[in-house]
SEPALUM-964646 format. One record per residue: residue in three letters; chain; x, y, z of N, C-alpha, C in turn. Coordinates in steps of 0.2 Angstrom, whole numbers, plus 2048, in hexadecimal, padded with zeros to 3 digits. Example, Ala and Ser with C-alpha at 12.3 -4.5 7.8 and 13.67 -1.06 7.14 Angstrom:
+-----+----+-----+-----+-----+------+------+------+-----+-----+-----+
|  aa | ch | nxx | nyy | nzz | caxx | cayy | cazz | cxx | cyy | czz |
+-----+----+-----+-----+-----+------+------+------+-----+-----+-----+
| ALA |  A | 842 | 7E4 | 827 |  83E |  7EA |  827 | 842 | 7F0 | 827 |
| SER |  A | 840 | 7F5 | 823 |  844 |  7FB |  824 | 840 | 800 | 827 |
+-----+----+-----+-----+-----+------+------+------+-----+-----+-----+
! end
This chain:
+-----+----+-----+-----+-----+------+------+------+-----+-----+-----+
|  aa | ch | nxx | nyy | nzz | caxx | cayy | cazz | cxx | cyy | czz |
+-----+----+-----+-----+-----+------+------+------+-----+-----+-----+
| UNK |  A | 804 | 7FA | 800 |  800 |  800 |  800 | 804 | 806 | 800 |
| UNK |  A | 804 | 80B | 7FB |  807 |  810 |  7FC | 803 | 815 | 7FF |
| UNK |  A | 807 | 81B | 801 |  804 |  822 |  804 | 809 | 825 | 800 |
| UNK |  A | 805 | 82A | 7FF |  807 |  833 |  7FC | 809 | 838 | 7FF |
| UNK |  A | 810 | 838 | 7FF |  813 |  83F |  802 | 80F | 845 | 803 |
| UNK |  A | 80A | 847 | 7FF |  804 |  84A |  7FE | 7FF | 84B | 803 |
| UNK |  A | 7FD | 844 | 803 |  7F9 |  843 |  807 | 7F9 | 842 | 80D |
| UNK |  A | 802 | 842 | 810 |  803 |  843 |  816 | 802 | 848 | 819 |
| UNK |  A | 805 | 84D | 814 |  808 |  856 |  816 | 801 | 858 | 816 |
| UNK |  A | 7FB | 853 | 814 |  7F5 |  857 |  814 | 7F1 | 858 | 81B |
| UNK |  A | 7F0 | 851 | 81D |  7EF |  851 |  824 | 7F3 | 851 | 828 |
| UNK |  A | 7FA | 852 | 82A |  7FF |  855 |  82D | 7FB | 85F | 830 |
| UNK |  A | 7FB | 863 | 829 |  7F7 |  867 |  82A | 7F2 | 869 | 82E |
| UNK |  A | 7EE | 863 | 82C |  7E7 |  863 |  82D | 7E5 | 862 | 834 |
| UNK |  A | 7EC | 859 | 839 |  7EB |  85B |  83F | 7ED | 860 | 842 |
| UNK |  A | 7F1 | 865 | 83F |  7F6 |  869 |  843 | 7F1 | 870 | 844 |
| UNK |  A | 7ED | 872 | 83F |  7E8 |  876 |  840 | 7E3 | 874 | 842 |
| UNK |  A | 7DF | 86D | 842 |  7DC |  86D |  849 | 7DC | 86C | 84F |
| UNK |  A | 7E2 | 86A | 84F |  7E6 |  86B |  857 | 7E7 | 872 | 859 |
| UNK |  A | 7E8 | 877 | 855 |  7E9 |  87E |  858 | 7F1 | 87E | 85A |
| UNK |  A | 7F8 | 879 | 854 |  7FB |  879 |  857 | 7FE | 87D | 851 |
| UNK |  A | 802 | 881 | 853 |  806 |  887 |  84D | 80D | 884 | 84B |
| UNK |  A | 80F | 888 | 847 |  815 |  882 |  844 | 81C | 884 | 846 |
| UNK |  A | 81C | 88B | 84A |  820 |  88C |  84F | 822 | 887 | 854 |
| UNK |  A | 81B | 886 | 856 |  81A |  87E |  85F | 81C | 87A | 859 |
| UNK |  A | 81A | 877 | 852 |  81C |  871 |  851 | 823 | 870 | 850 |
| UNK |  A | 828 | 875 | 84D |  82F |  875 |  84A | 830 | 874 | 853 |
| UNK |  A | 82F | 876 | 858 |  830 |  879 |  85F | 831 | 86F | 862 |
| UNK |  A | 82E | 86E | 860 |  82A |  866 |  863 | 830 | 860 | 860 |
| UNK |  A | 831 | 864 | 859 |  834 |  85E |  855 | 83B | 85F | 857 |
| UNK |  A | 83E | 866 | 85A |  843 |  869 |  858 | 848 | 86B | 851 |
| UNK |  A | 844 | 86D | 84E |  847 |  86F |  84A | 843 | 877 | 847 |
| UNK |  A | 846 | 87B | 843 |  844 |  880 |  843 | 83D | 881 | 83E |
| UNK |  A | 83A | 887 | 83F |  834 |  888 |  83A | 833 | 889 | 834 |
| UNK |  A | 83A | 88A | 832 |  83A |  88A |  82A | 83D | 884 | 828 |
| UNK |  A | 83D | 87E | 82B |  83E |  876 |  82B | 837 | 875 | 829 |
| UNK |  A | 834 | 875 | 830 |  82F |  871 |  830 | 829 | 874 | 82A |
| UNK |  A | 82A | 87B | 82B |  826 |  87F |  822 | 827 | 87B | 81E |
| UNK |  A | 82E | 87B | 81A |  832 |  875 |  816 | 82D | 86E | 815 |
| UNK |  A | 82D | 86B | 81D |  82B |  865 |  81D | 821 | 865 | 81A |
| UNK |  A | 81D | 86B | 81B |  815 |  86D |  81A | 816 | 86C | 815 |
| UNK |  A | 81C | 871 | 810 |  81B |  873 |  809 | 81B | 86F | 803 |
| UNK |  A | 81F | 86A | 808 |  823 |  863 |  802 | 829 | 864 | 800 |
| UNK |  A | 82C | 86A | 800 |  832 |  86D |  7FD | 838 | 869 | 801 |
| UNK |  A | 838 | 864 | 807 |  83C |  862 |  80B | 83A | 859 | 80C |
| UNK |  A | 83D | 856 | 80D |  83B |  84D |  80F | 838 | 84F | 817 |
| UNK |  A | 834 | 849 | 817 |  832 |  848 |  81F | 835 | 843 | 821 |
| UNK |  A | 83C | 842 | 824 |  83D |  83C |  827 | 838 | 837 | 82B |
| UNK |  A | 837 | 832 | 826 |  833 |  82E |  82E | 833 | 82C | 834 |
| UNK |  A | 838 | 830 | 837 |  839 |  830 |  83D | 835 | 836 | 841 |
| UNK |  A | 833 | 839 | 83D |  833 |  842 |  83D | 827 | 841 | 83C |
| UNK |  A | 82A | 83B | 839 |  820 |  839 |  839 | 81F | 838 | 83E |
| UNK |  A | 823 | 834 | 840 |  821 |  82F |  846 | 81E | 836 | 84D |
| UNK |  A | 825 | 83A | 84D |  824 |  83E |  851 | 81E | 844 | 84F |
| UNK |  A | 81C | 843 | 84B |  817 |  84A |  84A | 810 | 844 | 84A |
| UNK |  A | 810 | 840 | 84B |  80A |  83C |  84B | 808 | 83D | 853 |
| UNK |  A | 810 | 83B | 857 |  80F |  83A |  85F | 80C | 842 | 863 |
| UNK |  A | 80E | 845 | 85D |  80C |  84D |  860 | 807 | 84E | 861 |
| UNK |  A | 802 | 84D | 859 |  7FB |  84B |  859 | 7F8 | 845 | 85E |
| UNK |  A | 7FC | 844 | 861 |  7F6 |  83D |  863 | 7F4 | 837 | 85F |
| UNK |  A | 7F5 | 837 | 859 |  7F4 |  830 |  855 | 7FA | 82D | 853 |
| UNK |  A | 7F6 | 828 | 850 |  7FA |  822 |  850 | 7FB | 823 | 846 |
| UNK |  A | 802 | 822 | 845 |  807 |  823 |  840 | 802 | 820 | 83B |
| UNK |  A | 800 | 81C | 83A |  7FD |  81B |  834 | 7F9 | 81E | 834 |
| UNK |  A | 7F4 | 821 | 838 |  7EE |  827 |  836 | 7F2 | 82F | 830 |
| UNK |  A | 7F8 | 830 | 834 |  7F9 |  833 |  82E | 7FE | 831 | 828 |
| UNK |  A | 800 | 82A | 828 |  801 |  827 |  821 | 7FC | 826 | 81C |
| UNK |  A | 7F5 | 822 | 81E |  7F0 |  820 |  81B | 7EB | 825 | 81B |
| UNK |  A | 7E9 | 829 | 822 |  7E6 |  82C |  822 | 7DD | 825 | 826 |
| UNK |  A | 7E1 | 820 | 826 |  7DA |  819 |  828 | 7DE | 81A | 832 |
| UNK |  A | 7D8 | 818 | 835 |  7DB |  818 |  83D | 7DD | 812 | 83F |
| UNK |  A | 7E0 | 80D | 842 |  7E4 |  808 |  843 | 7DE | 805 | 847 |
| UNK |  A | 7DC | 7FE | 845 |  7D9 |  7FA |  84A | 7DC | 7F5 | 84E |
| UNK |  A | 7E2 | 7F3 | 84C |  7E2 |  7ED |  851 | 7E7 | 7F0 | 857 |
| UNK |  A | 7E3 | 7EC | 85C |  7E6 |  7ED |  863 | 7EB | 7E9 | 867 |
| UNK |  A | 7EB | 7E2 | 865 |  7EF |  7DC |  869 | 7F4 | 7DB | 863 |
| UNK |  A | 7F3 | 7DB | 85D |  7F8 |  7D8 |  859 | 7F9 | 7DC | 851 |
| UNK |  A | 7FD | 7DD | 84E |  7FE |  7DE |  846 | 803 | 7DB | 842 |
| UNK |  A | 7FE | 7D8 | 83D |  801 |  7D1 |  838 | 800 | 7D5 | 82F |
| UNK |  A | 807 | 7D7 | 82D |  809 |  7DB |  828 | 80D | 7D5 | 823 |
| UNK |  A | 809 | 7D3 | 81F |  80D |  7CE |  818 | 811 | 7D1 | 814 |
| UNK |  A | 814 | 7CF | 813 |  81B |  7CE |  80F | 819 | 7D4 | 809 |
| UNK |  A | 81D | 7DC | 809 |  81C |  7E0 |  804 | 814 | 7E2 | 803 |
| UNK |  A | 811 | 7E3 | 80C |  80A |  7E6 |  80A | 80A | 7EB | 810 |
| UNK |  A | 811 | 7EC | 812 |  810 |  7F3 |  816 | 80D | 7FA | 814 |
| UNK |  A | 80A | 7FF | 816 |  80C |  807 |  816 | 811 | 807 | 812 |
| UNK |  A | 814 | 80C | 80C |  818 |  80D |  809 | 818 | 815 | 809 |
| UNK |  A | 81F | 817 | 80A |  81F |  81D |  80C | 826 | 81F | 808 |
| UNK |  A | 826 | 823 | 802 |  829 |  824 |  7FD | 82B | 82A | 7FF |
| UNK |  A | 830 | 82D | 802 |  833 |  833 |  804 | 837 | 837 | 7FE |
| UNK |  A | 83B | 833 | 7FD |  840 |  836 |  7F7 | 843 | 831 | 7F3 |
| UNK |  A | 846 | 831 | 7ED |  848 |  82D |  7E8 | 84C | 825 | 7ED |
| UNK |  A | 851 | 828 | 7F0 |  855 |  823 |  7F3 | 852 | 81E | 7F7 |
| UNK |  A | 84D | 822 | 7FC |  84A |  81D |  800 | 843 | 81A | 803 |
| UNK |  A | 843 | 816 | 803 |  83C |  812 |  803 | 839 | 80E | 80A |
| UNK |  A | 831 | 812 | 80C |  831 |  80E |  814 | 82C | 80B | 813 |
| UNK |  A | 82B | 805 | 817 |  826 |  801 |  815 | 825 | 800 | 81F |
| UNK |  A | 81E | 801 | 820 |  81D |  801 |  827 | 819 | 7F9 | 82A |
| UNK |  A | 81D | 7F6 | 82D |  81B |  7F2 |  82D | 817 | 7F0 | 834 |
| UNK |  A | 813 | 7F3 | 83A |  80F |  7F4 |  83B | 80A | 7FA | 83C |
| UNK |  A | 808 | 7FB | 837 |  804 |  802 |  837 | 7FE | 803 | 838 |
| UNK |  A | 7F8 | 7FA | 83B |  7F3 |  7F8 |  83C | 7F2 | 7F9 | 843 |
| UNK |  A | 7FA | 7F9 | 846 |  7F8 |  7F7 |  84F | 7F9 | 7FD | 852 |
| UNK |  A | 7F4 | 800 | 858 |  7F4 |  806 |  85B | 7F8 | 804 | 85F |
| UNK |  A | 7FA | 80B | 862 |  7FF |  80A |  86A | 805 | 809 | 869 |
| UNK |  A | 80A | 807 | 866 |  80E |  806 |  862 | 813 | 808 | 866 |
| UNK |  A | 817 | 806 | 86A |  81F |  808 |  86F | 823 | 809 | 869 |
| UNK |  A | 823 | 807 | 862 |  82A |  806 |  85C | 826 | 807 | 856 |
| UNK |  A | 82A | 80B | 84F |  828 |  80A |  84A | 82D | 804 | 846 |
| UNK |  A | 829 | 801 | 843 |  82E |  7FB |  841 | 82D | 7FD | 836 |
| UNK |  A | 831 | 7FC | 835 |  832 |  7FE |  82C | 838 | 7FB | 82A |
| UNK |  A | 835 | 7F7 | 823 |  83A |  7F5 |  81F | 83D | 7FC | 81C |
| UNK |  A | 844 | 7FC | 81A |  845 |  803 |  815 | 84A | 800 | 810 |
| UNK |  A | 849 | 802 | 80B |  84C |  803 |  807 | 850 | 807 | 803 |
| UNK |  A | 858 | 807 | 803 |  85B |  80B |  802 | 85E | 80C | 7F7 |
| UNK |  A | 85C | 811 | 7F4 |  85F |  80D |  7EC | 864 | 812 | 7F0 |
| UNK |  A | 86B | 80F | 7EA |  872 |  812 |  7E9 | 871 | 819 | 7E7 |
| UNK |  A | 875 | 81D | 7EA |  874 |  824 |  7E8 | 87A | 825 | 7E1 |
| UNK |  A | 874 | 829 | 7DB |  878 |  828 |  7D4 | 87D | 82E | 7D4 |
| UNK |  A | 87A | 835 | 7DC |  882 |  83A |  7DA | 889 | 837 | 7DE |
| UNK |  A | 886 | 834 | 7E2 |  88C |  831 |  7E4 | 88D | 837 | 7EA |
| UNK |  A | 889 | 83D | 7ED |  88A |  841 |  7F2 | 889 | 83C | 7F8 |
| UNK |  A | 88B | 83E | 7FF |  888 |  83C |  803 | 881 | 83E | 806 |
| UNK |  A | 87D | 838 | 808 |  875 |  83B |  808 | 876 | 83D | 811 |
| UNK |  A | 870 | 843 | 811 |  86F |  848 |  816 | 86D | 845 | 81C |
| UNK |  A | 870 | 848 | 821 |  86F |  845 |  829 | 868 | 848 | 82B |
| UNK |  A | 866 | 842 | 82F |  860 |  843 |  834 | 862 | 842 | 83B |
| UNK |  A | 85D | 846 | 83D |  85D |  844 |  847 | 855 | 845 | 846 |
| UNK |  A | 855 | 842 | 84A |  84E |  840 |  84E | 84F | 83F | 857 |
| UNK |  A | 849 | 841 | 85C |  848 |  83D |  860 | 849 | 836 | 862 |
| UNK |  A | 84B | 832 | 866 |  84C |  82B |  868 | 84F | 826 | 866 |
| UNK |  A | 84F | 820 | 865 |  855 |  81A |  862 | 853 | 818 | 85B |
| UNK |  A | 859 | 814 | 858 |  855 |  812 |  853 | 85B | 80B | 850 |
| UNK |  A | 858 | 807 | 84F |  859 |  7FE |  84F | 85A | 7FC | 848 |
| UNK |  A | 85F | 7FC | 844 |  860 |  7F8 |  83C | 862 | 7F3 | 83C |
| UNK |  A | 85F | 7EE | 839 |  861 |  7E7 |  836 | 862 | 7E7 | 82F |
| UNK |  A | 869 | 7E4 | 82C |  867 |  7E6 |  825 | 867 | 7DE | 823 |
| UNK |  A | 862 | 7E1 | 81D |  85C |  7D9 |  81B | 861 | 7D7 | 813 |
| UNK |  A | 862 | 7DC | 811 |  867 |  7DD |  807 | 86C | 7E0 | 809 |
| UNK |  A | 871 | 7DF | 805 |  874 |  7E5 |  803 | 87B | 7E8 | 808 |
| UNK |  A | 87D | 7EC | 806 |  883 |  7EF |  80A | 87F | 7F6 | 80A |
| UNK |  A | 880 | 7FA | 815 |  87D |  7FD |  816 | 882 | 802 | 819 |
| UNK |  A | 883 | 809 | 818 |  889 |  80E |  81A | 884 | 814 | 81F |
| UNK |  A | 886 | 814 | 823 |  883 |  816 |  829 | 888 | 81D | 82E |
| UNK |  A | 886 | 822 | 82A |  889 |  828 |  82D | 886 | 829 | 834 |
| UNK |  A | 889 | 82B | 838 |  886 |  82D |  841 | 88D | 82F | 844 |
| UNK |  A | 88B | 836 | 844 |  88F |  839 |  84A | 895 | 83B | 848 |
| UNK |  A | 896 | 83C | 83F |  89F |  83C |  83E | 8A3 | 837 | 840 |
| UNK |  A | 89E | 830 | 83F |  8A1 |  82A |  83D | 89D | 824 | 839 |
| UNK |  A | 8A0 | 821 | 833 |  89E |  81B |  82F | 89F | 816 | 82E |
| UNK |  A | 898 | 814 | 830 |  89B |  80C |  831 | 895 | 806 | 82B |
| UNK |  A | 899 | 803 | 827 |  897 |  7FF |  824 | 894 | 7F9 | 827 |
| UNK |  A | 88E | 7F8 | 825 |  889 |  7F0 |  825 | 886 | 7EB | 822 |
| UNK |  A | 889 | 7E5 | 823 |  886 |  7E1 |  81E | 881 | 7DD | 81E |
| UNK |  A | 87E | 7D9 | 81D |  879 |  7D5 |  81D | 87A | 7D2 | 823 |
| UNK |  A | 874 | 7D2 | 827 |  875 |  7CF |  82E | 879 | 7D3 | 834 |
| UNK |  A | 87A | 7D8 | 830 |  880 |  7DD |  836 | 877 | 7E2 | 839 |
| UNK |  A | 879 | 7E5 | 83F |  874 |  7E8 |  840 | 877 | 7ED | 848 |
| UNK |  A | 873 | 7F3 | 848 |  875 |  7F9 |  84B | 870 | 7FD | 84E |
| UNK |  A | 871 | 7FF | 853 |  86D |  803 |  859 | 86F | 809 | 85B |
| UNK |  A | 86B | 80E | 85A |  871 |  814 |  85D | 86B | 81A | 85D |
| UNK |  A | 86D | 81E | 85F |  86B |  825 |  864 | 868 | 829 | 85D |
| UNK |  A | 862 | 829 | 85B |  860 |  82D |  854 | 861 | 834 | 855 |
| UNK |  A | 861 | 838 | 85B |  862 |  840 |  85C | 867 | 843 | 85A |
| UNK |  A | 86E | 83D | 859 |  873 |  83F |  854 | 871 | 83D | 84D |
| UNK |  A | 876 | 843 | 849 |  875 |  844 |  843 | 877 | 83D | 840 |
| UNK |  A | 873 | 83B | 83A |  873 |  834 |  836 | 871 | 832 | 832 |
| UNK |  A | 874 | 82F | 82C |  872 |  82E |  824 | 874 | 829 | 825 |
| UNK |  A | 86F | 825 | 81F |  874 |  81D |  81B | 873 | 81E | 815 |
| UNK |  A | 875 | 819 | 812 |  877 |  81A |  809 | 879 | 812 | 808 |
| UNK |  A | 875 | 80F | 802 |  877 |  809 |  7FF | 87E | 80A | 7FB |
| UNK |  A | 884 | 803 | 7FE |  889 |  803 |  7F9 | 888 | 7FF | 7F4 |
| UNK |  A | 88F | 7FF | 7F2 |  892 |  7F9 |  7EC | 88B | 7FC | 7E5 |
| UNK |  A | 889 | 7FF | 7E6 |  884 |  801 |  7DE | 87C | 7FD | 7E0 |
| UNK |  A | 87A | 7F8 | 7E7 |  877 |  7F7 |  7E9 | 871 | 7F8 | 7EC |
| UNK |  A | 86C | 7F7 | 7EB |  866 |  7F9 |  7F0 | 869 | 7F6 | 7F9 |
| UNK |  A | 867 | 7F8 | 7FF |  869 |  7F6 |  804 | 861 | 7F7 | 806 |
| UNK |  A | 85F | 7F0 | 80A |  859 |  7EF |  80B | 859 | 7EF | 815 |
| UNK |  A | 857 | 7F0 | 817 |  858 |  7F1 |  820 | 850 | 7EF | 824 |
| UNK |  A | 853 | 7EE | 82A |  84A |  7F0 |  82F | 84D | 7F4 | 833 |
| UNK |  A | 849 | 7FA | 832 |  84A |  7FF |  836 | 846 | 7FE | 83D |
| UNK |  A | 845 | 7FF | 842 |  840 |  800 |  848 | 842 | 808 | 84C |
| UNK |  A | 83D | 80B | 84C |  840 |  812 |  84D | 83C | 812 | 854 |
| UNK |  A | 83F | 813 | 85B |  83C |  812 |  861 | 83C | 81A | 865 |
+-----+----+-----+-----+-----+------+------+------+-----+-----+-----+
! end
């Protein structure tokens, strides 16, 4: 199932002015500045998914309400088959597939991601987010910037670290690099 960057940024809006909450308090709440989080309304910037999660927690719902815009019914358990997550297409490189998006209450966002090789050959752009976040890498060779240090992962390698510091990955060798993220 995909979702529409569109139709993210649409009700993103739509809680935040029914909330009464202004995008000074939101940039305020994410930390990050008001002309980010503009960026982030506009379309003119990526939303990290890390960055959903937290504008979800602000509003009070649960992350797929603003992916799908449908409200989450299961309570005890959530059963996501093989390539039928939430798809959350941010930018050319990277690809999230949410893989429980059904179940309310949620202590963790779990996501497959997929990395394509980047064709400038730049390094790709650091994030910081609030809280931890847990990668297993499933494909591929995975290059993992954090903190002005690079550390290579291969298939089966896997990493936990403090997301508040700054953080990029990028697929090697010319290859897609496929991972589970869980952002806690």
């Amino acid at each position: 199932m995909k979702s529409n960057i569109k139709d993210i940024i649409l009700r993103i809006i739509e809680f935040r002015e029914i909330t009464g909450i202004s995008i000074e308090e939101m940039a305020e709440y994410l930390h990050i500045s008001p002309e980010q989080y503009r960026a982030y309304e506009s379309g003119d910037a990526d939303i990290p998914a890390s960055m959903l999660c937290e504008i979800a927690h602000k509003f009070n719902v649960d992350l797929s309400l603003l992916l799908t815009g449908k409200d989450t019914k299961m309570h005890i358990f959530s059963v996501t088959r093989k390539n039928q997550g939430v798809e959350v297409n941010r930018r050319k490189e990277y690809k999230y597939e949410n893989l429980a998006s059904n179940l309310t209450h949620k202590k963790a966002e779990p996501f497959i991601v997929t990395v394509e090789p980047r064709e400038d050959g730049t390094r790709p752009s650091d994030n910081t987010h609030l809280g931890q976040e847990f990668i297993y890498v499933i494909e591929g060779v995975l290059k993992v910037y954090i903190n002005n240090n690079e550390i290579v992962l291969n298939e089966g390698d896997s990493m936990y670290f403090d997301s508040a510091y700054e953080h990029a990955m990028e697929a090697l060798e010319g290859k897609k690099a496929k991972f589970l993220d869980l952002l806690v």
